[in-house]
C-alpha positions in Angstrom: -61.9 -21.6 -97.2 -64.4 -21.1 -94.8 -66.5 -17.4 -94.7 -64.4 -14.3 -93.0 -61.8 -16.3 -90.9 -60.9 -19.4 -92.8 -58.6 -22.2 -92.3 -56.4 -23.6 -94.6 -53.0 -26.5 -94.6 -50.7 -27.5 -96.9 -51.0 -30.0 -99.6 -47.8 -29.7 -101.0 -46.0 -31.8 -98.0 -45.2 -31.9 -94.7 -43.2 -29.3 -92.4 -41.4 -28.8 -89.4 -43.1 -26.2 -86.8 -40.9 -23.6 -87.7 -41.5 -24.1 -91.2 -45.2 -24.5 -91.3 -45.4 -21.5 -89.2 -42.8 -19.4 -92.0 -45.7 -21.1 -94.8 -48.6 -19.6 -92.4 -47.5 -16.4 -92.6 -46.4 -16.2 -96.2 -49.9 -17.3 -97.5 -52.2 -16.3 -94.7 -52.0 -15.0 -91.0 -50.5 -17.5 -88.9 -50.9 -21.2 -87.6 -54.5 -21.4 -86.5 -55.2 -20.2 -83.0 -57.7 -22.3 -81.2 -60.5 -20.8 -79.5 -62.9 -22.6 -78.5 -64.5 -26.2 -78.9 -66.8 -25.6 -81.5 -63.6 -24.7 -83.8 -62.4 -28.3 -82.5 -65.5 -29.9 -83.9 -65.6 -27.8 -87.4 -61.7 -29.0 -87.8 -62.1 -32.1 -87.1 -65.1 -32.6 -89.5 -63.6 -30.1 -92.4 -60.2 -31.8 -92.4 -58.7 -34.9 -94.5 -56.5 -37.4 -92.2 -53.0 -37.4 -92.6 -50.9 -40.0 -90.6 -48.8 -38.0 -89.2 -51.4 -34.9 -88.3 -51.2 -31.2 -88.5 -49.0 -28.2 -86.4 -51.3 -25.7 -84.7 -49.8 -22.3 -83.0 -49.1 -23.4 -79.5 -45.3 -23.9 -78.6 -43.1 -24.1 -75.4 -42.0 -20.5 -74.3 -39.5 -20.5 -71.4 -41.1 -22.9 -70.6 -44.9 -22.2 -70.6 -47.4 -23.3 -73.1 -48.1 -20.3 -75.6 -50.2 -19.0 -78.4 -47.7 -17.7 -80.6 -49.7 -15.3 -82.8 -50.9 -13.4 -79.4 -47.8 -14.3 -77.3 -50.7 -15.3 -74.5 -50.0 -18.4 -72.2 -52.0 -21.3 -72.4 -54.8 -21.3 -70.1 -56.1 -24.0 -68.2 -59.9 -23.5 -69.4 -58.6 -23.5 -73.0 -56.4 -26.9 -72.5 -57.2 -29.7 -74.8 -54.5 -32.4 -74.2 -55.2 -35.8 -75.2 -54.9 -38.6 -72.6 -51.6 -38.5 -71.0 -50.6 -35.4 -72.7 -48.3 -33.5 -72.7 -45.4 -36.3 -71.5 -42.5 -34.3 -73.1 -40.9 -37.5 -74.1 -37.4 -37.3 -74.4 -37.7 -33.9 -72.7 -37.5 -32.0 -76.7 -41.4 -32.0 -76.9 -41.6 -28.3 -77.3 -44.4 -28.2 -80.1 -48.3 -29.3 -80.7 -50.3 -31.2 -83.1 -54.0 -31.8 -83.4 -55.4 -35.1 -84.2 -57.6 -34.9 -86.8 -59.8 -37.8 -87.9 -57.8 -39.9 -85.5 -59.8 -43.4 -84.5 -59.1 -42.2 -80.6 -59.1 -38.9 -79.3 -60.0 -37.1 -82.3 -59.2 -33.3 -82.2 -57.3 -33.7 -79.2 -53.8 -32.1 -78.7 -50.4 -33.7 -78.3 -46.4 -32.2 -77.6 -44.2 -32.9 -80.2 -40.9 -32.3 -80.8 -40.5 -29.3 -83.4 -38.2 -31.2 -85.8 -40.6 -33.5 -87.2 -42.4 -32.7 -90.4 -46.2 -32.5 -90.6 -49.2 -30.7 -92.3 -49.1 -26.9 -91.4 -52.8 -25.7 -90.6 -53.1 -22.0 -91.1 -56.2 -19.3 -90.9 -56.3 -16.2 -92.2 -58.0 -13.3 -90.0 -61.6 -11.5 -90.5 -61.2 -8.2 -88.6 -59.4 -5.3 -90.6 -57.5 -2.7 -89.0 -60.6 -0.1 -88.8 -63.1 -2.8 -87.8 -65.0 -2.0 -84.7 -64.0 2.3 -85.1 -60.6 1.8 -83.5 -62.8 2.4 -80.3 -62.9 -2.0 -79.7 -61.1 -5.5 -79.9 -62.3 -7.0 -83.0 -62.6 -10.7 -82.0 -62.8 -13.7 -84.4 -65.7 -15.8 -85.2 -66.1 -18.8 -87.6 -67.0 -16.6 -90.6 -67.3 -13.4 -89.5 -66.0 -11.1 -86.1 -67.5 -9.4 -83.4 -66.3 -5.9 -81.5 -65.9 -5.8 -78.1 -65.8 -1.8 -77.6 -63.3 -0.4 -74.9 -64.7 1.9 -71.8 -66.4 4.6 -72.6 -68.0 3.6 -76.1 -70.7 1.3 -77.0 -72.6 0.3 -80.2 -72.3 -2.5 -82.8 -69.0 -0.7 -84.1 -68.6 1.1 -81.2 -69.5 4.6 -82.6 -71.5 6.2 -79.2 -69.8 8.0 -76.4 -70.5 7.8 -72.9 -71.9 11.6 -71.4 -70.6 12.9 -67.6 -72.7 15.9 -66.5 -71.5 19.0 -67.1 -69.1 20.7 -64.5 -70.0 24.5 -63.2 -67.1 25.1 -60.3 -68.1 28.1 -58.1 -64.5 30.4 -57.9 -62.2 28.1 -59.1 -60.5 28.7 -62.5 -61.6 26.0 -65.0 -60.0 24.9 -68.3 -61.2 21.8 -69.8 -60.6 19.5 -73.3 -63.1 17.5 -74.9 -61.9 15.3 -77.4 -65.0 12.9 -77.8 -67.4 15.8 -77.1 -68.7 18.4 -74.2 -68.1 16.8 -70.8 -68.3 12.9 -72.4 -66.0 10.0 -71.8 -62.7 11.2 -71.3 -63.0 14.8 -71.5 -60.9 16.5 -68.6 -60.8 19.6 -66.7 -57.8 21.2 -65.1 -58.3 23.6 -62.3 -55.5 26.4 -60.6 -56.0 29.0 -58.2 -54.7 32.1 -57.4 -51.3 33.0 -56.1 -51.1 32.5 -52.2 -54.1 29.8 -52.8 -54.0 26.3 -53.0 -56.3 23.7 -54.2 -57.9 21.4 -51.9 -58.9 17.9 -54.4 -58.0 16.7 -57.4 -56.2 18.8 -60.0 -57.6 17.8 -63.0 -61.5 15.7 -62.9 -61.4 13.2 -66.0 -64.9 12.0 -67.6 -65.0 7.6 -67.1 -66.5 5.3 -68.8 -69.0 5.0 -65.7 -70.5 8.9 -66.7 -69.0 9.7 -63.7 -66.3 11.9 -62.6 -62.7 10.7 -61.5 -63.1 12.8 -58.4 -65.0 15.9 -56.9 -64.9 19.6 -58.3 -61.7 21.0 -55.9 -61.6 24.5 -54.2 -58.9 27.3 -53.3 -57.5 28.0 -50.2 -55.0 30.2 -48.4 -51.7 28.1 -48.8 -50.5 27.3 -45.4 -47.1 27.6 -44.3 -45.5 25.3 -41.2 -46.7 26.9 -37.9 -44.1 28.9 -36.2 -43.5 28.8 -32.6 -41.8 31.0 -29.8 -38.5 30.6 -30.2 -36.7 29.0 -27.2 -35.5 31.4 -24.9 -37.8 33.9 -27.0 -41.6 35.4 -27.9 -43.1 35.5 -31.0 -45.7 38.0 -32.0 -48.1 37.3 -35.4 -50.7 38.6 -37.4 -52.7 36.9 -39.9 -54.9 37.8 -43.0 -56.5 34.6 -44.4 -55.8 32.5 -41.4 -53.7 31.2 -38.9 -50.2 30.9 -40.1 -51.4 31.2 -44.0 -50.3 33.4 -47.0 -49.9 36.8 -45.9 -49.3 35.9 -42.0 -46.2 38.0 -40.6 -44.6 36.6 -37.0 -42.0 38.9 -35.1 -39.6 37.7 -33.0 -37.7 39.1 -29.8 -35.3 36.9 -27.2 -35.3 37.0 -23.5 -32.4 38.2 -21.3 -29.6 36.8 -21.6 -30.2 35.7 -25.5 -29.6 37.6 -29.0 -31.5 36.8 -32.3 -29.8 35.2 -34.7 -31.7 35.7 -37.8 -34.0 37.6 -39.1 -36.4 39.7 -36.8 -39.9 38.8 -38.5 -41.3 36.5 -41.6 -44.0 36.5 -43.9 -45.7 33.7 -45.4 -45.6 33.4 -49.0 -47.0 32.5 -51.9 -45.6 29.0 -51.5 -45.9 28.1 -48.7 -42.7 29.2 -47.2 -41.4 32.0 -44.9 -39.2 34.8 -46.0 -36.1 34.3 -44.6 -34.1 32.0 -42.5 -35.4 30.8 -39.2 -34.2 32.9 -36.6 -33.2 31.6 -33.7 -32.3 32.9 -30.0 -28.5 32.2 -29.1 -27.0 32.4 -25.5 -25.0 35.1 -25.2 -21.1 33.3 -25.1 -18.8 34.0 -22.1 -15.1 33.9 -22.4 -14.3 30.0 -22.9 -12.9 28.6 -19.2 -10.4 26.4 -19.3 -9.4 24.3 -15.7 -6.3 25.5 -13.7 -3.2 23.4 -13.9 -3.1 20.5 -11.4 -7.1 20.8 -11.4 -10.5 19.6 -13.4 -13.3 21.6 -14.7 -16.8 20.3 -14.5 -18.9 22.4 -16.4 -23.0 22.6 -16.7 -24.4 24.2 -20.2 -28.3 24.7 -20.2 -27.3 27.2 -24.0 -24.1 26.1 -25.1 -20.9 25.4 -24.4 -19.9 28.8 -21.9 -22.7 30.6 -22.7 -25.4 32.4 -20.8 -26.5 30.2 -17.5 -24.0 28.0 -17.9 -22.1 26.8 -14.2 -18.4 25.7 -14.1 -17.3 24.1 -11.0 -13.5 23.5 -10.2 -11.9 21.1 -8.2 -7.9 20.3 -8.2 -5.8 17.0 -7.9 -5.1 14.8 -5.3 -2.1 16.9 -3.6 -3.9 20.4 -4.1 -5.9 22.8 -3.0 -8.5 25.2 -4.2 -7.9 29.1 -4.0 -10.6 31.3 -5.6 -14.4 30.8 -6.0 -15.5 26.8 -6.4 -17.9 27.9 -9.4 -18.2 30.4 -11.9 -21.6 31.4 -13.8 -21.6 32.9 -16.9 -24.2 36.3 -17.1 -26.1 38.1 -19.3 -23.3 40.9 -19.8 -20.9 37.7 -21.5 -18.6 37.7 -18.3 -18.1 35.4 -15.7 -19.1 35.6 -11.6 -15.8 35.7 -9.3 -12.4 35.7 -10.1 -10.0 33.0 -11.5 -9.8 30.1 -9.4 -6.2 28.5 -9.1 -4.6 25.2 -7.9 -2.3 25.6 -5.9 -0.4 22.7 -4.3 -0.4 21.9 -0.4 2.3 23.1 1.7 4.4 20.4 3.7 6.0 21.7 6.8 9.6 23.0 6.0 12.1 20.3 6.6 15.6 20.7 8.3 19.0 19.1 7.4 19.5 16.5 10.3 22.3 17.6 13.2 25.6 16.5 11.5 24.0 16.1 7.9 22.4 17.3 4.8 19.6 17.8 2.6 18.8 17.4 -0.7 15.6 18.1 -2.3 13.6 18.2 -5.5 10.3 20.3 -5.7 7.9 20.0 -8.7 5.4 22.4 -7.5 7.0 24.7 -5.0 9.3 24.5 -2.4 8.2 22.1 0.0 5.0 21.1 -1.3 3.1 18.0 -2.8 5.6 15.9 -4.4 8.5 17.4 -3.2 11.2 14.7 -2.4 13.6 15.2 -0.3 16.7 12.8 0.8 19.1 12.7 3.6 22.7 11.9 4.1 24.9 12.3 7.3 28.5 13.5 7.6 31.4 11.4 8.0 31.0 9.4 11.4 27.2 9.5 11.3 24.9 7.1 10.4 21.0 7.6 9.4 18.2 6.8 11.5 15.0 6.6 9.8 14.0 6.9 6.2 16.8 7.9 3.1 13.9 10.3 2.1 10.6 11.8 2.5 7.8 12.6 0.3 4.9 15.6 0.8 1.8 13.9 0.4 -1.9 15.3 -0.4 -2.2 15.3 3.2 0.2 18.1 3.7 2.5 15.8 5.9 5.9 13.7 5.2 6.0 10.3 4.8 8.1 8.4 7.3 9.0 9.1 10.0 12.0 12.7 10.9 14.8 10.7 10.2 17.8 11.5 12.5 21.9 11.4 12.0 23.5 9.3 15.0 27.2 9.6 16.1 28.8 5.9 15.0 29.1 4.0 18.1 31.8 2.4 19.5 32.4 -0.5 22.0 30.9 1.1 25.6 33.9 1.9 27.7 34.4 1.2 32.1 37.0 2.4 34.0 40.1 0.0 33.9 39.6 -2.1 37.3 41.6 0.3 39.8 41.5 3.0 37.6 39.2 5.7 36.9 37.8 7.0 33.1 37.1 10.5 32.4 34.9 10.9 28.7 33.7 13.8 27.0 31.0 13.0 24.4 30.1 15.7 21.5 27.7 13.8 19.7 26.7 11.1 22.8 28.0 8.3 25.0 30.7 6.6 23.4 30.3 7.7 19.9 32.2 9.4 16.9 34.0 12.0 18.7 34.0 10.9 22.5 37.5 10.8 24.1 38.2 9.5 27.1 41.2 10.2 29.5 42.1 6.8 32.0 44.1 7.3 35.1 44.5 5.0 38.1 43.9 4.5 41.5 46.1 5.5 44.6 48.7 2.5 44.6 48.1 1.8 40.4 50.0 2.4 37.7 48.4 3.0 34.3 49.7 0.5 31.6 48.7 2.1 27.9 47.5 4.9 26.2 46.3 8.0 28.8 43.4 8.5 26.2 41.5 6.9 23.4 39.0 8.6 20.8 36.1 7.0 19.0 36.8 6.8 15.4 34.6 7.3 12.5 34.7 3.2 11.8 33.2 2.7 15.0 36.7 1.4 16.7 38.6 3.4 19.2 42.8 4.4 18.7 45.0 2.7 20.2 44.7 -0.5 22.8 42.5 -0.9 25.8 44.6 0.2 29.3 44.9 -1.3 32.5 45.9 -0.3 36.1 48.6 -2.0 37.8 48.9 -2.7 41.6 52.4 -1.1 42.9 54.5 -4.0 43.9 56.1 -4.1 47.5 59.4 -6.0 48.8 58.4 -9.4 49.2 57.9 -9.7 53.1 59.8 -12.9 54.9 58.0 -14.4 58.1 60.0 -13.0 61.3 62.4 -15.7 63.3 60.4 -17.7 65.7 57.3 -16.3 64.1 54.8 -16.5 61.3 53.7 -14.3 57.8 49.6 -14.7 56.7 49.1 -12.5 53.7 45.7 -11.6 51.4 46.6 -10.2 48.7 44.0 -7.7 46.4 45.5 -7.3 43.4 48.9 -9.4 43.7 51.3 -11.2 45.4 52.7 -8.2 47.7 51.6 -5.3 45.4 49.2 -2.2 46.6 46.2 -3.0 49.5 47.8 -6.5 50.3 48.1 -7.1 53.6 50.3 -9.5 56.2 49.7 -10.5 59.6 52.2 -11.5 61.4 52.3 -13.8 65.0 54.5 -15.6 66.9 55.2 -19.0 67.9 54.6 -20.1 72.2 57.1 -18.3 73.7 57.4 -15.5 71.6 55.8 -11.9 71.6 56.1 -9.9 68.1 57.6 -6.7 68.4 55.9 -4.6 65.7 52.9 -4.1 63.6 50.6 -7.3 63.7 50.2 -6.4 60.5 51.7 -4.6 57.2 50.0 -2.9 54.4 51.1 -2.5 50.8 50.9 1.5 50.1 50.5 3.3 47.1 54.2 4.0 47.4 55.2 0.6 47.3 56.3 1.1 50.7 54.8 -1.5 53.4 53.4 0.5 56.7 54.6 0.2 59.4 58.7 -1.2 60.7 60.0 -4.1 60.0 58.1 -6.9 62.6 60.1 -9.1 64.6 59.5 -12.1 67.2 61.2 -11.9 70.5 61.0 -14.6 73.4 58.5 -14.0 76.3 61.0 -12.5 79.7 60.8 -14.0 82.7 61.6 -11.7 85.6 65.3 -12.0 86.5 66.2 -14.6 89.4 68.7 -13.8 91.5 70.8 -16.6 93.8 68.6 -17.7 96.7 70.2 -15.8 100.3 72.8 -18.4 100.8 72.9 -20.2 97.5 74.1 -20.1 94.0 72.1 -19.9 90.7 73.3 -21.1 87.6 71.1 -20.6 83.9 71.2 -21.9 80.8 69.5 -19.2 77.9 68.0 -20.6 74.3 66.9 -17.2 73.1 68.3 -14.7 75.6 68.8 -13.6 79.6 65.6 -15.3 81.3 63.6 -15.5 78.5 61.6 -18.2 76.9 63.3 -21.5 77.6 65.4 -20.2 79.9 66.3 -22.9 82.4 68.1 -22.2 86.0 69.2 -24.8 88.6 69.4 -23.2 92.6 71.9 -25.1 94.9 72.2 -23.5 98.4 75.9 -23.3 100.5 77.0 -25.1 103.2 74.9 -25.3 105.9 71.6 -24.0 104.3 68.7 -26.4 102.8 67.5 -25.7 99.7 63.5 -25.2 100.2 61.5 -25.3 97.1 62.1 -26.8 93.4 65.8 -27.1 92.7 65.2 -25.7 89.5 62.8 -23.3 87.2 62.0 -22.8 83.2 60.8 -19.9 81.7 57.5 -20.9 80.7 55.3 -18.8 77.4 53.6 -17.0 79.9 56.8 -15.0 81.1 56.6 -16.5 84.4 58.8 -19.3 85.7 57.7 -22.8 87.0 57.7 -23.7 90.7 58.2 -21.0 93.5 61.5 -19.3 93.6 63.4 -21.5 96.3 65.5 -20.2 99.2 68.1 -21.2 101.2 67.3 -21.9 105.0 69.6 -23.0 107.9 68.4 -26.1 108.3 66.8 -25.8 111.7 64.4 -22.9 110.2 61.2 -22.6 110.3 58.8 -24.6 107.4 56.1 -21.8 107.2 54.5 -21.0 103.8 52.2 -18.1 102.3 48.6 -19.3 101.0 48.4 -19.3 97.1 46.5 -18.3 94.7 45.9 -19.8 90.9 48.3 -18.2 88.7 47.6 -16.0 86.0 47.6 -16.0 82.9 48.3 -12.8 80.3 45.2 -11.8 78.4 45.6 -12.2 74.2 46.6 -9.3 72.6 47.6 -7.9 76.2 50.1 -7.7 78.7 50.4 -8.5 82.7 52.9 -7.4 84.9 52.8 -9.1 88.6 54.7 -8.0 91.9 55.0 -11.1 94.4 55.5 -10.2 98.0 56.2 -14.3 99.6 56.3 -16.3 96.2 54.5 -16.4 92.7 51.0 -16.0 93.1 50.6 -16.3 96.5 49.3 -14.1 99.1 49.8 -10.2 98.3 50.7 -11.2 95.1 49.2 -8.1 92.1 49.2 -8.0 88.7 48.5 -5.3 86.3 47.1 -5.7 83.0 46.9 -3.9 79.1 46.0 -4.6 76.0 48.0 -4.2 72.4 47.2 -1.1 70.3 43.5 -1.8 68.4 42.3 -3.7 71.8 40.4 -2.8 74.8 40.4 -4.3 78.2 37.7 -6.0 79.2 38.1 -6.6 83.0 39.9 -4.6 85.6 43.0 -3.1 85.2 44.4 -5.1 88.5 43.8 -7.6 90.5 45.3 -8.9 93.7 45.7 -12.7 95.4 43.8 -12.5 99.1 44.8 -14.6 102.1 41.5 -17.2 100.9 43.9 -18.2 97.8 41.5 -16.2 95.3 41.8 -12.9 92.8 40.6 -10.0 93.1 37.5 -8.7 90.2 36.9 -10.9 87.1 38.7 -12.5 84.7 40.7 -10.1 82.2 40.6 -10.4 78.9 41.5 -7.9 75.7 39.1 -7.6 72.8 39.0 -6.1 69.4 38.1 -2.2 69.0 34.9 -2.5 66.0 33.6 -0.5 63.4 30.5 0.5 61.5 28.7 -3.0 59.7 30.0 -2.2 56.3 27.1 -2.8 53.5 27.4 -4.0 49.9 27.1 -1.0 47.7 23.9 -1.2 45.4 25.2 -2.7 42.2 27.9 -4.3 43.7 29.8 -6.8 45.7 31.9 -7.0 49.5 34.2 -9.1 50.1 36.3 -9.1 53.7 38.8 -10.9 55.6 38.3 -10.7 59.6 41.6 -10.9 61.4 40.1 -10.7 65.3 36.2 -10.4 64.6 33.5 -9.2 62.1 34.3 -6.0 61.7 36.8 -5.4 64.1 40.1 -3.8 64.0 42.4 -4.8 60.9 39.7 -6.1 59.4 40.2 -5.6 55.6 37.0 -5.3 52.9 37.2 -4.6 49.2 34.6 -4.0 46.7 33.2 -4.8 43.4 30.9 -3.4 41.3 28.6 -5.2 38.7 29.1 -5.5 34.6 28.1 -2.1 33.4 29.0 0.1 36.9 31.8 2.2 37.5 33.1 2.1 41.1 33.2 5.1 42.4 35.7 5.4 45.6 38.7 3.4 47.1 38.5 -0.6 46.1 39.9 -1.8 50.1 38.8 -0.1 53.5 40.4 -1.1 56.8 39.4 -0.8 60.5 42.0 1.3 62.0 42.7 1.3 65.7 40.5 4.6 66.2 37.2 2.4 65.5 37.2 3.9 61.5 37.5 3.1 58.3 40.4 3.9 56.4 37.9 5.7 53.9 34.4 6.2 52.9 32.7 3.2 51.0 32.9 3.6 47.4 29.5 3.7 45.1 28.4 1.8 42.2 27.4 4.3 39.1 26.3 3.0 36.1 
């Protein structure tokens, strides 16, 4: 033992850590605690050697390097590791021995690992639990201790107190303890102020060990409460006692127009700081909630609320509608609203009609006729559509599409059978459902089919398409001696054809020059024939004999006559004559002289011949054509003589006036019709008499008149020229 703290180990053998520690405290205190070097140097002196050295109190704690006996960490002023210490070999080292009286590194400190056995070294303490007054930290020393007094007390054992000056507050309640004396080291002072007051600094001052206090004596003031302020939409209206918005301050409040308090109407501060009361507040006053019109929006504006005072609604409808009423509302100060109810209402579409001949069917979701309505059309049996199957109103107030329209199925477009004439009444239009037309035929046509036809509801028309057929005539034979040139309109020998008929030399016709096909079936005219050209009868030359032989009848054509004279007479002129195609005989007539007569002979003249289409008729006075001869001439029906009427052979052997000659009777130049075709066949000149014309009329035109016109004998058309209508 060494003085107050001494140091001891076993002798009795050796320990592990924990078991030197467990003989420590048993005996003494604990395994010694190392404080300082000197201690180092007093061990290391005081000691035996033992090989295998002695435990002190240091030992791994989580890890850190601790003083068991205090439970304080190692620190690194206090270390005392020998050379290359601590290694934690083996990683178990958790423990520490000292070397003492070791050849190198004597008193130095090394890790161990706690199992092994070695000397424990102990100490037992010199401070006692009322060392130093309770007031300080008795500390250790190598035979004795030493107090280290807390704050606030000073002296060898810590006996004096530390003095604050003493505290006089001015208004301020004061209540104070003293538990090492007046207004010394830790003595405190509490202070509280009146109700409605409030301290400004610390509530309680506390003496330190600097003789000073923890903080300055506080004072009392009005409590504050939060400052109010005007409400919105409102006034307020305060008075105050200790200050502006303190304990004891009362505020009133009032709202402006259109507003109503909601709360109470004033507050008071109180004692805590508060107001009495809930805060009031200034509400809008609350119109009838608007809600927007069917088919339209509502666009509201709230400056208060929702529908409250000043707050604007604006309406507006759909697409499709329109607006009737005010366009905004605003709500007042009375709760109501400005204007009436606004509706939507939807736009009006003109009022559709059923289509002529059809229907209507329609579907309105907003009113008759209005946006949205749809309506769809149909037509009646033997119509078809035109335009859209339906319309719609749009926003614009107008139907989409086009008005559609119900048109009478058409059929094929009808003309007139060709000689024929077509008579149609139309109920719906030209040839459609409905029509009917009536078909009859022209002078000198029959009508082959149905009288009428109607247009059916399929488009087709009843029964087969008619036609008009020319009457037929008798088939017409070219005369004896004579020839048959026929045109023929619409068929051999039917209606409007037509036959010329002429003679061969020698022959005149007897007859029509031409026959006609009427609509009788009757030809004009009587039967035609061809009779030979007369000669004028001879008689037996005065003294002589005539003898005739007759082909085609008594001194006609062909007829041949031989003269002879009696006894004693000479026969003076041709012994015989023919009966030429001019109706005159060749050769003078001969007569019978005694034969010691006289040879004297008349001058003569060129004979004539008679004019086409005409006649002549001659007188001769001393022989054919000689002098005193006349002749008279005329022209067939339809002609004209062109010359004069007579002429007469002179005693120089020449005629009388120009040549003679028959012509044509004309009239009027006949024009195509417009739309149409002519077509004619000129017997005796363009135009002229017999001529025959027929017309045509282009695909899509209707003739309108007779089909054939002929130049009659008067110089006019058997009828007016037809038209072309379409």
């Amino acid at each position: 033992e060494v003085g107050a703290w001494t140091y001891h180990y076993s002798d009795q053998g050796d320990y592990t850590w924990k078991q030197a520690r467990n003989y420590c405290q048993t005996f003494f205190t604990d395994l010694v605690a190392i404080q300082n070097q000197q201690e180092i140097e007093y061990l290391n002196k005081s000691l035996p050697y033992h090989e295998r050295y002695y435990w002190i109190g240091i030992r791994k704690v989580e890890g850190i390097w601790t003083w068991v006996g205090t439970q304080k960490a190692l620190t690194k002023e206090a270390e005392n590791w020998a050379v290359g210490e601590p290694n934690n070999r083996r990683f178990n080292q958790d423990c520490v021995e000292i070397y003492i009286q070791r050849p190198q590194q004597s008193g130095k400190w090394n890790d161990e690992p706690c199992n092994r056995k070695k000397k424990a070294l102990c100490y037992r303490a010199s401070c006692q639990p009322f060392s130093c007054s309770q007031r300080g930290e008795c500390v250790e020393t190598i035979g004795s201790y030493r107090c280290e007094c807390y704050p606030g007390f000073h002296g060898p054992e810590c006996m004096d107190v530390v003095q604050c000056a003493k505290l006089e507050p001015k208004g301020v309640p004061m209540n104070c303890s003293h538990p090492y004396g007046d207004f010394s080291y830790n003595s405190t002072c509490e202070f509280r102020c009146h109700e409605g007051f409030e301290r400004r600094g610390a509530g309680m001052l506390q003496c330190l060990p600097s003789q000073e206090w923890s903080a300055n004596i506080p004072t009392c003031t009005a409590i504050t409460c939060p400052v109010l302020s005007a409400l919105d939409q409102g006034e307020l209206s305060c008075s105050h006692l200790h200050g502006d918005f303190t304990f004891g301050s009362t505020c009133a409040f009032s709202c402006q127009k259109g507003f109503v308090l909601m709360g109470p109407e004033s507050r008071e501060c109180t004692a805590t700081g508060t107001w009495t009361g809930d805060t009031p507040h200034c509400e809008a006053i609350v119109c009838p909630r608007l809600s927007a019109p069917d088919q339209g929006e509502l666009n509201c504006s709230h400056l208060h609320g929702d529908f409250t005072f000043g707050s604007t609604c604006a309406f507006s409808c759909q697409t499709g509608f329109v607006l009737t009423g005010p366009e905004s509302r605003e709500c007042t100060a009375m709760g109501t609203w400005t204007g009436d109810t606004p509706q939507c209402e939807a736009i009006a579409c003109p009022v559709l009609r059923a289509p002529g001949q059809g229907e209507l069917n329609c579907s309105h979701l907003h009113g008759d006729f209005t946006f949205g309505s749809t309506c769809a059309f149909s037509c009646q049996k033997g119509f078809v559509l035109m335009g859209p199957e339906s319309r719609e109103c749009t926003a614009m107030g107008t139907w989409a599409g086009d008005s559609p329209h119900c048109e009478a199925i058409a059929c094929p477009v009808f003309s007139a059978p060709e000689k024929g004439e077509m008579h149609c009444s139309h109920l719906h239009g030209n040839f459609t459902f409905g029509s009917t037309c009536t078909f009859s035929c022209q002078k000198g046509f029959v009508l082959m089919g149905p009288e009428s036809r109607e247009c059916t509801a399929t488009g087709t028309w009843t029964g087969d398409t008619p036609r008009c057929e020319a009457i037929a005539c008798p088939v017409l034979r070219a005369p004896d001696q004579g020839e048959l040139n026929c045109s023929h309109l619409h068929g051999d020998f039917t209606f409007g054809s037509t036959c010329a008929f002429s003679c061969q030399t020698g022959f005149v016709l007897m007859g029509p020059e031409s026959r006609e096909c009427t609509a009788t079936g009757t030809w004009t005219g009587d039967a035609t024939r061809c009779e030979a050209i007369t000669c004028p009868v001879l008689r037996a030359p005065d003294h002589g004999e005539l003898n005739c032989s007759h082909l085609h009848g008594d001194f006609t054509f062909g007829s041949t006559c031989a003269f002879s004279c009696q006894t004693g007479f000479a026969l003076m002129g041709s012994d015989s004559c023919k009966c030429t195609a001019m109706g005159t005989w060749t050769g003078d007539a001969p007569h019978c002289e005694g034969r010691a007569a006289a040879t004297a002979q008349a001058i003569r003249c060129s004979a004539l011949t008679t004019p086409k289409m005409g006649q002549a008729a001659c007188s001769h006075l001393h022989g054919e054509f000689t002098f005193g001869s006349t002749c008279a001439f005329s022209c067939q029906t339809g002609f004209v003589l062109m010359g004069p009427e007579s002429r007469e052979c002179t005693a120089t052997g020449t005629w009388t006036g120009d040549p003679t000659h028959c012509k044509a009777i004309s009239c009027p130049v006949l024009p195509a019709p417009s739309k149409g075709q002519l077509s004619c066949f000129h017997v005796h000149g363009n135009f002229t008499y017999n001529s025959t014309c027929t017309f045509s009329c282009k695909e899509g035109f209707v003739r309108m008149g007779a089909e054939m016109l002929q130049c009659e004998a008067t110089g006019n058309w058997t009828r007016d020229p037809p038209v072309c209508a379409g």
